[in-house]
N, C-alpha and C positions, 0 to 999 in steps of 0.2 A: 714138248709141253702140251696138255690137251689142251683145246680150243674152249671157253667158255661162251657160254650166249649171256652175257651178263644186264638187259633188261629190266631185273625186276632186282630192287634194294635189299639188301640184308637190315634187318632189324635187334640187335642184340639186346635182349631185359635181362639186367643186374638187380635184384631186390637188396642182395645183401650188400652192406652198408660200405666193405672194405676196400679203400681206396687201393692198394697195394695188389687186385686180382691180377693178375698177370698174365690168366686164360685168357679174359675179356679181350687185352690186348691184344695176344696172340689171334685171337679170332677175327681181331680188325686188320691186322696186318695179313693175316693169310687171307681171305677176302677181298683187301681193297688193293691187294699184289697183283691179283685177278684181272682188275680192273672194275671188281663190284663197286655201289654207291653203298657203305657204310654208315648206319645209323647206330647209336647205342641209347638204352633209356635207363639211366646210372643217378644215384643220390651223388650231393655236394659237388654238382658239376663235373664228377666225371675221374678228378685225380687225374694223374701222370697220363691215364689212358687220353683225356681230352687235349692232350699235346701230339699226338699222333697226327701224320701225316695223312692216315689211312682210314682216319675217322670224318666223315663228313658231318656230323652234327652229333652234340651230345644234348638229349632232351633229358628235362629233367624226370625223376620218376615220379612216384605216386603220393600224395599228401598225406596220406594213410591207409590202412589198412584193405577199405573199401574200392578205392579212389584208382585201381589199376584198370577196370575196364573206359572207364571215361582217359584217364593216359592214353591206352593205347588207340582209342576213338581219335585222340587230338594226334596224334602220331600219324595215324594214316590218313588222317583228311589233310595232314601237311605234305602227306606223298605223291598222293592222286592217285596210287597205283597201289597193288596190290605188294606185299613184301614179307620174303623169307625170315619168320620170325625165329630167335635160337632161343634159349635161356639158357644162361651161364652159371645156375645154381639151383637148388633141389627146389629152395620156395616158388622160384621165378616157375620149374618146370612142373609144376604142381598148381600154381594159381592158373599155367597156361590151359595145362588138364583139364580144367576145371570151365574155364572160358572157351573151350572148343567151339564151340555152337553156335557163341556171341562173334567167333572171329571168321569164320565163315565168309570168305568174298575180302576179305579184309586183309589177312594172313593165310601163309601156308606155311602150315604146320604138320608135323609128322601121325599120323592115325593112330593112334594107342586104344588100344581096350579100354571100354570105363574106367576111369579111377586109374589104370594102370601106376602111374608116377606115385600117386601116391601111397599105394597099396605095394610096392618095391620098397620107397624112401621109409618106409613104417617099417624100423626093426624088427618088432615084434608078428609082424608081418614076413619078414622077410627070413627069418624063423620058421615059419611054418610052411612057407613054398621049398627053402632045401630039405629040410624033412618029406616031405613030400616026393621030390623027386631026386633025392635022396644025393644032393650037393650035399659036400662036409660042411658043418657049420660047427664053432666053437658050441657046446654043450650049455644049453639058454635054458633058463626058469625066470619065469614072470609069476612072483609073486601077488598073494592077495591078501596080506596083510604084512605088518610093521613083521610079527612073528617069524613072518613064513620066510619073508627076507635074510632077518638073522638065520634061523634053519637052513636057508638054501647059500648062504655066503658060508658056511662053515662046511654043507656037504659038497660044496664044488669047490672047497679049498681055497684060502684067504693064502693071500690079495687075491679079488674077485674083480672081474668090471662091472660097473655099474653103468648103465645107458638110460637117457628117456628115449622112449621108441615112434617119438616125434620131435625131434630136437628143434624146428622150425618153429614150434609155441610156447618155446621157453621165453617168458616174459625178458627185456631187457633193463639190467640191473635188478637180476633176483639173487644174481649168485650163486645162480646153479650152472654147470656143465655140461654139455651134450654127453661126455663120455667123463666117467670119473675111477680110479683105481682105486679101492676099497679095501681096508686093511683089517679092518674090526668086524664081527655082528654086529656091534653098536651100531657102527656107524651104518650099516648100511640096513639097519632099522629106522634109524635116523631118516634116512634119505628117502625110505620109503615114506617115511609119514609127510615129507611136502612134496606128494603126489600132485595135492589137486592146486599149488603154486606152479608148477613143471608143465600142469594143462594134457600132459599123458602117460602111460604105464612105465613104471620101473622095470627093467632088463638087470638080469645080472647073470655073465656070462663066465665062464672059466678062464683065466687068466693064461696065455700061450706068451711065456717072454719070446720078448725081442733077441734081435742075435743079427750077425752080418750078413746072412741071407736067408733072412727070412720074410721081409716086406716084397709081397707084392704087387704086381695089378694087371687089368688088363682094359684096354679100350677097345672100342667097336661101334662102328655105325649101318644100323640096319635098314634096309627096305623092306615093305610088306611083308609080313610072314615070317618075318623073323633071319630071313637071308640077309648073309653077310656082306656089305660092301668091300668094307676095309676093317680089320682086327689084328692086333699086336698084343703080346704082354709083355712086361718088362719087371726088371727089379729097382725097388726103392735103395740106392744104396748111401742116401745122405739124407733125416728128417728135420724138422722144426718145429716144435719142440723135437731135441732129439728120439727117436728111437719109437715116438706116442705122432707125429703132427702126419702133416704135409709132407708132400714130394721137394727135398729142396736137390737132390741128384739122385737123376734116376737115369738108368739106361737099359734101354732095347732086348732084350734075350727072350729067342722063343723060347716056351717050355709048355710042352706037347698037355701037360694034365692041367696050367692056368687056361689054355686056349682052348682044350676042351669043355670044360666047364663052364668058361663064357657063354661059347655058342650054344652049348644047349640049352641054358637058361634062356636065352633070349629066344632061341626056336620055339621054346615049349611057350613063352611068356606070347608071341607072335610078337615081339618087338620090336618098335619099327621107332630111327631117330640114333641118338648120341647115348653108350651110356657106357660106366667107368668102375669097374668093380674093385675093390679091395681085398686082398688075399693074404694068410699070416701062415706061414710053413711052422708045424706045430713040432713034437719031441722026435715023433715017428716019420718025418719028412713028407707027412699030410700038409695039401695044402686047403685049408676052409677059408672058404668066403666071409669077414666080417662086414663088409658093408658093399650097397648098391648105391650109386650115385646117377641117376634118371638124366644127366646131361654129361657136356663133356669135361673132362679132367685137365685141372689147371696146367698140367702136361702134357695136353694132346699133342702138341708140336713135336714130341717124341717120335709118333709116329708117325711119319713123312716120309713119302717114298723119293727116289732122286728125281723124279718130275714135280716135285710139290706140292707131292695128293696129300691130303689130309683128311682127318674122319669130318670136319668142319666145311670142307669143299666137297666132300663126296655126297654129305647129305642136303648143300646147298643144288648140286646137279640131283638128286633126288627128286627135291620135293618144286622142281624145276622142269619136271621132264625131261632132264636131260641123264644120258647113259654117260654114268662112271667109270670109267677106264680101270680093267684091271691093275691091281697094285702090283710095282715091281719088290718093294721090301728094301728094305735098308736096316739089317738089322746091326749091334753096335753101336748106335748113336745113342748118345749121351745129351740129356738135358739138364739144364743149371739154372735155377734159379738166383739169382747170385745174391741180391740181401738176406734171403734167408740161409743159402749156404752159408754167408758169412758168420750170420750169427750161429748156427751151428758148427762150425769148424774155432769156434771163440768157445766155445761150450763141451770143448773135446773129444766132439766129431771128425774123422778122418775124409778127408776128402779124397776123392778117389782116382783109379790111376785115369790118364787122358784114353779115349780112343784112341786102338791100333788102325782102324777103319770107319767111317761113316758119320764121321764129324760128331761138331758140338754145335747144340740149339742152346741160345740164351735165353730167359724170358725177358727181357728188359733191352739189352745191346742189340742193337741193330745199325749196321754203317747205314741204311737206307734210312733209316728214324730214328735220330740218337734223341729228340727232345723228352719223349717217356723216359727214358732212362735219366738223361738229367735231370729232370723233376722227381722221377723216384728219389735219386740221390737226396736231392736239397729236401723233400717232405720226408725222407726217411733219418734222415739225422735233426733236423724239425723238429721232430718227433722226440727222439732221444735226448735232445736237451731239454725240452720241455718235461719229461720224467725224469732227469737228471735237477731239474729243478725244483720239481713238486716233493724232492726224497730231501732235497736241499732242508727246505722249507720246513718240513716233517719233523729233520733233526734240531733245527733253531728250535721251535716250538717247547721242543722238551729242554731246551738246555737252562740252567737258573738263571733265575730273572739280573745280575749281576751281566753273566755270560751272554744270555741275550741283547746287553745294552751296549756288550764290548763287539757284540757281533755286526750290530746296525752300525755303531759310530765307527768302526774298517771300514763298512761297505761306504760310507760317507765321502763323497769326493772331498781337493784339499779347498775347495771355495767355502762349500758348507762348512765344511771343521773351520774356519777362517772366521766368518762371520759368528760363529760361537764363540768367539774370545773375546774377553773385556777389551771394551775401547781404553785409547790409549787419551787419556783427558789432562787438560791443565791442573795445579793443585790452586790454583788461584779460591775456588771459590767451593764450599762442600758440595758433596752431590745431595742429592734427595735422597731420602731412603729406600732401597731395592723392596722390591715386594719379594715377600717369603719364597724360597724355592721347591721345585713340588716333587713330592719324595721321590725313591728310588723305584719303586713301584709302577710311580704313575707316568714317570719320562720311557720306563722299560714298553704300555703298552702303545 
């Protein structure tokens, strides 16, 4: 196992909200296995992740929107030291982009080109650099009006994709979607027109179904210039949602035309740091690029050689000065998400056969930290009853106001129902007269 100089902290910033990342964790774990000191800066305390062993502090994040550079200020004057910042998601590595300058002495961070991250994570951007250097990409029209929409979802053949080509500014609770399948011109005239609620351009791209091999990806962590550290591809062979989501099983298989494609994007891009491509094998056994991901994939632990390099550790020895050990490869290995498999194999996903060679990575199970995992358990069925209640609720609502009153007095324990029954009185002397009883209606709300 290579030797680490583990001196300077690891800093992990989560912007997005979802307790359930799994990367995060992974990141904490492969890090604090090291021997690194582990920080994370995560909303709501953290989730299952702030039960890890391998996490030395979970700082809260940012107040709002503004409110991430004074975070990270309060971060490292709690360090005293300077510290290996990651980001675990496109906005986190996008606000970091952006704050280069400010973090200087503070963090070490990976050198990118201006704007780099976010001029990748921009669809409609990202559109225009495979064109350019002539990466397949699914066949993209960015409309300029409601019109041209409709026009262009009918000449590239309905169902279309629809994408915003900044999905990180879609306001929360608009009811819009990063990515949506589009079945009409209406509709996706429609969708053009709440452009300026979305905050950025409509994408609609040529629909390539799904199929059993056809999802794939590829990870890589680079130094200056776009050289390779560590790089693997793999295939997607279990989603969440099925077929459209996430990696919920994915395993290991080079293939010579995803791995080429990576690297030369990042060579030409000089990209330096984590980044995670998405790849859809189309009718003709093209593979195009659908999406760049400027950090690392909730998967990376995919790619793990049998000393326990990772793309996570290779660019913590990076931006460390320290020399990365060539990879030995482990290809074969299979990654599992397991609550998301679950739900997808409950959804008529096939789960896949085990590795003949090179083990299984769990994101959650670990005999070394099983408390993430119990906590996902108990927050992720939490969760499910709590939806399972609110549909409860939904169907009382509409049932008639009769039905509704037979509904409440079941759920009535037998004490309650008890004390609603006339008392049992002497006939000795008359009672007073009862006050009127209040209709059917009014006991219903």
């Amino acid at each position: 196992m290579h030797a680490f100089a583990t001196h300077d902290p690891a800093v992990l910033l989560r912007l997005d909200r979802n307790p359930f990342h799994h990367g995060t964790l992974g990141a904490a774990r492969s890090l604090g296995r090291r021997g690194v000191e582990v920080h994370a800066i995560v909303a709501d305390g953290g989730g299952p992740l702030a039960r890890s062993r391998y996490l030395h502090t979970a700082h809260a994040g940012p107040s709002g929107p503004d409110g991430l550079p004074d975070c990270l200020s309060g971060v490292s004057e709690r360090l005293g030291r300077p510290a290996v910042l990651i980001a675990m998601d496109d906005l986190s590595a996008i606000a970091v982009s952006r704050l280069a300058p400010r973090l200087d002495g503070r963090f070490r961070i990976p050198h990118q080109p201006g704007g780099l991250p976010e001029r990748v994570a921009d669809k409609a951007e990202l559109a225009r650099l495979c064109a350019r250097w002539e990466i397949p990409h699914p066949e993209t029209v960015v409309p300029q009006s409601g019109a041209e929409a409709a026009e262009a979802a009918w000449r590239l053949g309905l169902p279309v994709v629809a994408k915003w080509s900044r999905p990180w500014l879609l306001p929360a609770g608009c009811g819009l979607r990063s990515t949506t399948l589009v079945h009409t011109a209406a509709e996706a005239r429609r969708l053009y027109e709440r452009s300026a609620v979305a905050g950025s351009r409509l994408l609609l791209q040529r629909f390539l179904p799904a199929g059993p091999d056809t999802d794939w990806f590829f990870h890589g962590c680079f130094t200056r210039g776009g050289r390779p550290l560590l790089a693997g591809s793999g295939r997607k062979e279990l989603s969440w949602p099925v077929r459209t989501g996430l990696t919920a099983v994915g395993r290991w298989l080079p293939d010579p035309a995803v791995e080429e494609a990576g690297l030369r994007l990042a060579e030409r891009l000089r990209y330096q740091g984590i980044l995670d491509l998405d790849f859809r094998r189309d009718e003709d056994g093209c593979f195009r690029l659908v999406d760049f991901n400027p950090r690392p994939g909730a998967q990376f632990r995919l790619f793990t050689d049998p000393s326990g390099l990772d793309v996570v550790q290779a660019m913590y020895l990076d931006l460390t000065g320290q020399s990365a050990p060539e990879p030995t490869g482990a290809p074969g290995r299979v990654f599992v998400a397991e609550n998301y498999a679950l739900l997808a194999s409950l959804r008529g996903g096939r789960l896949p056969r085990r590795p003949s060679g090179g083990g299984v990575e769990a994101a959650w199970f670990a005999a070394d930290d099983l408390m993430p995992f119990l906590a996902m358990i108990t927050a992720f069925l939490g969760r499910g009853v709590r939806k399972g209640a609110r549909r409860l609720r939904t169907a009382l609502h509409w049932f008639p106001v009769r039905g509704r009153r037979t509904a409440r007095a079941v759920a009535r324990t037998p004490r309650q129902r008890a004390r609603e029954l006339p008392a049992q009185t002497a006939p000795s002397a008359p009672s007073a007269p009862s006050a009127p009883s209040e209709p059917d209606e009014l006991v219903a709300r």
